[in-house]
N, C-alpha and C positions, 0 to 999 in steps of 0.2 A: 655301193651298198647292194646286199642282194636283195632281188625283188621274188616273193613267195610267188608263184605260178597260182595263177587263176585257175579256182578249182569249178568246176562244174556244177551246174545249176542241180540244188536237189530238185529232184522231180514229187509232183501230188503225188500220194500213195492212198491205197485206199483203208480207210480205219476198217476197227476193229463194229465199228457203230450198227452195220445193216447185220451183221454176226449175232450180234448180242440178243437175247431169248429165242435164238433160232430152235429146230429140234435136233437132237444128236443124229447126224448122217445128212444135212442139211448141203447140196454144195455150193458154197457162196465162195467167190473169190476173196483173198484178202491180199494184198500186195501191190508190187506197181508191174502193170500190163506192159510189156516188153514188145509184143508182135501184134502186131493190126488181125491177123486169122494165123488161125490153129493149121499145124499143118503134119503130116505122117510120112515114116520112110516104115517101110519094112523089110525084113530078113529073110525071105522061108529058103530053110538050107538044108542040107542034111553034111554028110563027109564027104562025099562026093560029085551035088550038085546045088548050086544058088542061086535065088532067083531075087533080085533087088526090085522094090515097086517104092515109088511115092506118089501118096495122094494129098490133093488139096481139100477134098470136101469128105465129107461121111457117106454122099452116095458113091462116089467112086470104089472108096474101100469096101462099101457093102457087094461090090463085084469081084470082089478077090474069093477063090475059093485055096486051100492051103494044098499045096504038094510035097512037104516036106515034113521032116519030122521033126526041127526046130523051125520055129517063129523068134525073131524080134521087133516089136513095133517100140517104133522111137516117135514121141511126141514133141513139139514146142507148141508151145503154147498153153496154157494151163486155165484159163477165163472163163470158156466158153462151158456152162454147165451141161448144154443139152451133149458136148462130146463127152465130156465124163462120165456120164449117164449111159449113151452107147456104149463106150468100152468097158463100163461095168457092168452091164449087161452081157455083151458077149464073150468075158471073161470072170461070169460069176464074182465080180467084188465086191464087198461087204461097203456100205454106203460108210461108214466110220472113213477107210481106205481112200475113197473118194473125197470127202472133206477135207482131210490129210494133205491130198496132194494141190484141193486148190488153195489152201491155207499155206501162202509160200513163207510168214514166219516161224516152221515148224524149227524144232528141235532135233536135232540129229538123234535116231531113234532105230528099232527094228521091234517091227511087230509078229506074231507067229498069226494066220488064219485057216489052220489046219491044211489045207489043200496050195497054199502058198505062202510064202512071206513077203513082209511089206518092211522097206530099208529108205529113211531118209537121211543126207546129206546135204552139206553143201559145196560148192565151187568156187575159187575167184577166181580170177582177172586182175594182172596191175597194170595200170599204165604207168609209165615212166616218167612221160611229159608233163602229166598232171599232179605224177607221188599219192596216185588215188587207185585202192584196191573197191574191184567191185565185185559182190557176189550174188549167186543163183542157187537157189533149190533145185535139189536131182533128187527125183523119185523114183524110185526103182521096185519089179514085182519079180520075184522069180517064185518059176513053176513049175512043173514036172516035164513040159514040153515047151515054154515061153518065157523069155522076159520083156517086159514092161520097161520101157524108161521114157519120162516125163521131165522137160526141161521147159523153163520157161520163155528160154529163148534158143537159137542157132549161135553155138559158139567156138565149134569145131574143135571140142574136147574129144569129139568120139571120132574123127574121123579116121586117126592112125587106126583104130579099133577095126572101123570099115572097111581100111584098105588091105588091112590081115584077110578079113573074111573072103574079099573078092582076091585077093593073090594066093590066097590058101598059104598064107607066112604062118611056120608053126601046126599047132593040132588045135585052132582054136577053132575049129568045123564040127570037127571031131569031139568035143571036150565036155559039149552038153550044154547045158544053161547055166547048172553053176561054175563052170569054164569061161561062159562069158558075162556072166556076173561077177568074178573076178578081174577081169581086164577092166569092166568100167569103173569099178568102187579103185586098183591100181592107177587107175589113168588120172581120177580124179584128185589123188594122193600124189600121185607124181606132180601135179599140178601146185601142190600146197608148195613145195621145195622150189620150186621156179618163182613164185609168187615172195615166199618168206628172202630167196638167194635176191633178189631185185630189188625190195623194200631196204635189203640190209644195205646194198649199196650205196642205196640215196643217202641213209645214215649216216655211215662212214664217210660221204661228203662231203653233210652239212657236218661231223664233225669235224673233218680237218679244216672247214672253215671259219669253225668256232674258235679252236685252239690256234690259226695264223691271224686271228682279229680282224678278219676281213669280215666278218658278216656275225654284226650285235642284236641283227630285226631277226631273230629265227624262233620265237619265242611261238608264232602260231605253227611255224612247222613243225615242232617239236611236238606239240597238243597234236597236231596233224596226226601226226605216223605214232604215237601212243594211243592214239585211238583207234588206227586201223589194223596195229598188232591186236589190240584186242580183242576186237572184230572177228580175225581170225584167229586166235586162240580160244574165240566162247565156242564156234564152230568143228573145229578140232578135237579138243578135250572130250564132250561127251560122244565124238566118234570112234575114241577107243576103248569106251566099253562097247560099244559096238559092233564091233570088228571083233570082239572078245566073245560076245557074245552068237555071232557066227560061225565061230570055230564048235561051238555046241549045239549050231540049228539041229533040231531032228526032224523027223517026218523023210529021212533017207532024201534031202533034197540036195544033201553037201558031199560028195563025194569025199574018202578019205585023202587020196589027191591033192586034191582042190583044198580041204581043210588045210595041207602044208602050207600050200601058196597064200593063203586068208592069215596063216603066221607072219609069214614075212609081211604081209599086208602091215600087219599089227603093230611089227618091230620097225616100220618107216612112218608110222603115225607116231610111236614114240619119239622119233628124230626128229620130225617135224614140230612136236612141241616143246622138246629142250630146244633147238633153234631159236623159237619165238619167245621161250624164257632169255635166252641170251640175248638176244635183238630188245626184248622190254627194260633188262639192265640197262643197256646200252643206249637203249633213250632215255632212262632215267638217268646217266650221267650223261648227257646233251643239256638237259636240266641244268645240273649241277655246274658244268662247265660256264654254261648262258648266265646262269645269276653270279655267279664268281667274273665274269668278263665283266660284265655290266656294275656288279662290286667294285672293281679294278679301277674302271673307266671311271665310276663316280670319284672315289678316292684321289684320281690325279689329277683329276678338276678340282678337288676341293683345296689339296694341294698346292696348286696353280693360285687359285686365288688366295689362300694364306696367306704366300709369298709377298702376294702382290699389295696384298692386305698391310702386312709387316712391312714392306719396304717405304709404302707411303703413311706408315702410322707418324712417325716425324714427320712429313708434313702437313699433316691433321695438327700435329700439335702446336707445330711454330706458329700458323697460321689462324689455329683458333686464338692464341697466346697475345699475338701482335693484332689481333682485329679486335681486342678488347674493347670496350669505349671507357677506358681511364684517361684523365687528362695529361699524367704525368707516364708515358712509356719509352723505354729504354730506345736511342736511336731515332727516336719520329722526329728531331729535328736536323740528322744526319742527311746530305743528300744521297751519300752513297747506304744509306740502312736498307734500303729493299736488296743491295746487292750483297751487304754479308747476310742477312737472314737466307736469301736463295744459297749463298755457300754454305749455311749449318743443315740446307734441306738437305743439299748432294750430298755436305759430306755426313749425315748422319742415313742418309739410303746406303752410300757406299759402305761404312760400316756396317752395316746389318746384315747386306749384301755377300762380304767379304766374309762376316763370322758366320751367315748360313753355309755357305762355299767349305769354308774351314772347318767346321763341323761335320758336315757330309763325308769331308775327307776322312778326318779324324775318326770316325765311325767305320768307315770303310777297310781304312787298313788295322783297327784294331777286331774286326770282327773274324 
């Protein structure tokens, strides 16, 4: 029998409760805390020099002076209000911005605020072992000279990203901010196709194990993995208006460029949710096939006991028949009567027996 894999403890999250009458621009965390302290990598580059820093606290980063003409600052961690507050401050964001990004149930979105914009997504993760997808908020800021990205955790989505910039792979030095806000919103979307190609696997599985009747308990995994396509198709879907809606950022922040590549962007968001339409079929006949096995399985139980039913209904009868209490019954002063009654039992099972048998047959080859 197969046994569903213990899924992982959900973890407290935090409500929506300490939110509720806040003032707009308020920044209160809403989610579940990922990393013990906040912590920063930064970029300062230009086309032909980079200089990589990571800091652990706010006063370290307040020692960095910029020698380049792009910045990227990469955050994890998202909790801690007094650093959203610095980095809005020293990047003029609009406190809305900031609430946005510590509210990690956002909406996949893109905002304009004249002098930059503000793009949320999200990311998973599947694990295999568990058949459990997990996902993160990525907030993203680009701007004439920087981008902003805010993760809530280290999950080394960006690292291929990093390794371009330090081996100078490509013109992504060169390319500007909306060059490398391209590579991450791509990276992230590449991820969707690794995450959907992994889930489908599991499927395909448990369906062939459905259809060789090795495994009739799949009823929660089936719930499992319809819910976690879901998951990632609520996350998906309104990322292509978004992505749509980038190809038309103005404020000269998008390069015409960079606009082709935000296409293609577009046209592998659409792939990724006919995918997960196909994958949702696909578990809705895992459904169909589980209740029709389990239909099957009942049916030749019931079946079985018919049979069994039928064969000993003669002797239900003889024996209710002969246990009468009349004084006068056929046989009761026979010594051999308990032995023909036992041959009318056999021989009326064997008849029954024999014309089920015959019947079958008879069915069989006229069908």
């Amino acid at each position: 029998m197969h046994k569903a894999p213990e899924r992982k403890a959900r973890r407290r999250r935090t409500a929506y409760a300490p939110k509720a009458g806040q003032a707009p621009g308020s920044i209160i965390h809403v989610g579940e805390i990922k990393v013990d302290q906040t912590s920063f990598s930064l970029f300062d580059y230009d086309a032909e020099d980079l200089r990589e820093i990571t800091f652990d606290t706010l006063e370290a980063s307040r020692q960095h002076k910029r020698e380049h003409a792009m910045i990227w600052l990469n955050v994890h961690g998202v909790h801690e209000p007094q650093v959203m507050e610095e980095i809005g401050r020293r990047f003029d964001l609009h406190p809305l911005v900031l609430e946005d990004i510590a509210n990690t149930r956002q909406r996949p979105k893109l905002d304009e605020y004249g002098h930059y914009s503000f793009i949320v997504l999200r990311s998973f993760r599947y694990d295999q072992s568990l058949h459990d997808a997990s996902s993160d908020q990525i907030s993203l800021i680009l701007g004439k000279d920087f981008v902003l990205s805010f993760q809530e955790r280290s999950s080394g989505l960006f690292d291929p990203i990093r390794n371009r910039l330090r081996k100078r792979i490509g013109n992504l030095r060169a390319a500007g901010p909306d060059g490398l806000l391209h590579a991450l919103i791509d990276a992230v979307v590449d991820q969707y196709f690794v995450v959907v190609e992994a889930m489908s696997d599991d499927v395909e599985d448990l369906e062939d194990k459905l259809l060789s009747g090795t495994d009739l308990h799949s009823i929660e995994e089936i719930n499992h993995f319809k819910h976690e396509a879901l998951e990632i198709r609520r996350a998906v879907w309104p990322l292509r208006e978004v992505l749509n809606s980038v190809q038309r950022m103005p404020g000269g922040l998008l390069s015409s460029e960079t606009q082709l590549y935000f296409r293609d962007v577009y046209d592998h968001t659409v792939h990724v949710i006919e995918q997960l339409d196909s994958l949702r079929e696909l578990i809705s006949g895992l459904l169909d096939i589980y209740l029709s096995s389990v239909s099957n399985r009942l049916n030749a139980e019931v079946r079985m006991l018919t049979v069994v039913t039928t064969v000993f209904a003669p002797a239900t009868l003889l024996t209710g028949f002969f246990g009468m209490n009349f004084r006068y019954i056929p046989w009761l002063d026979r010594q051999d009567g308990w032995v023909l009654v036992v041959m009318m039992i056999v021989a009326a099972a064997l008849a029954l027996i024999t014309a089920l048998f015959w019947r079958r047959w008879w069915v069989r080859i006229n069908s």
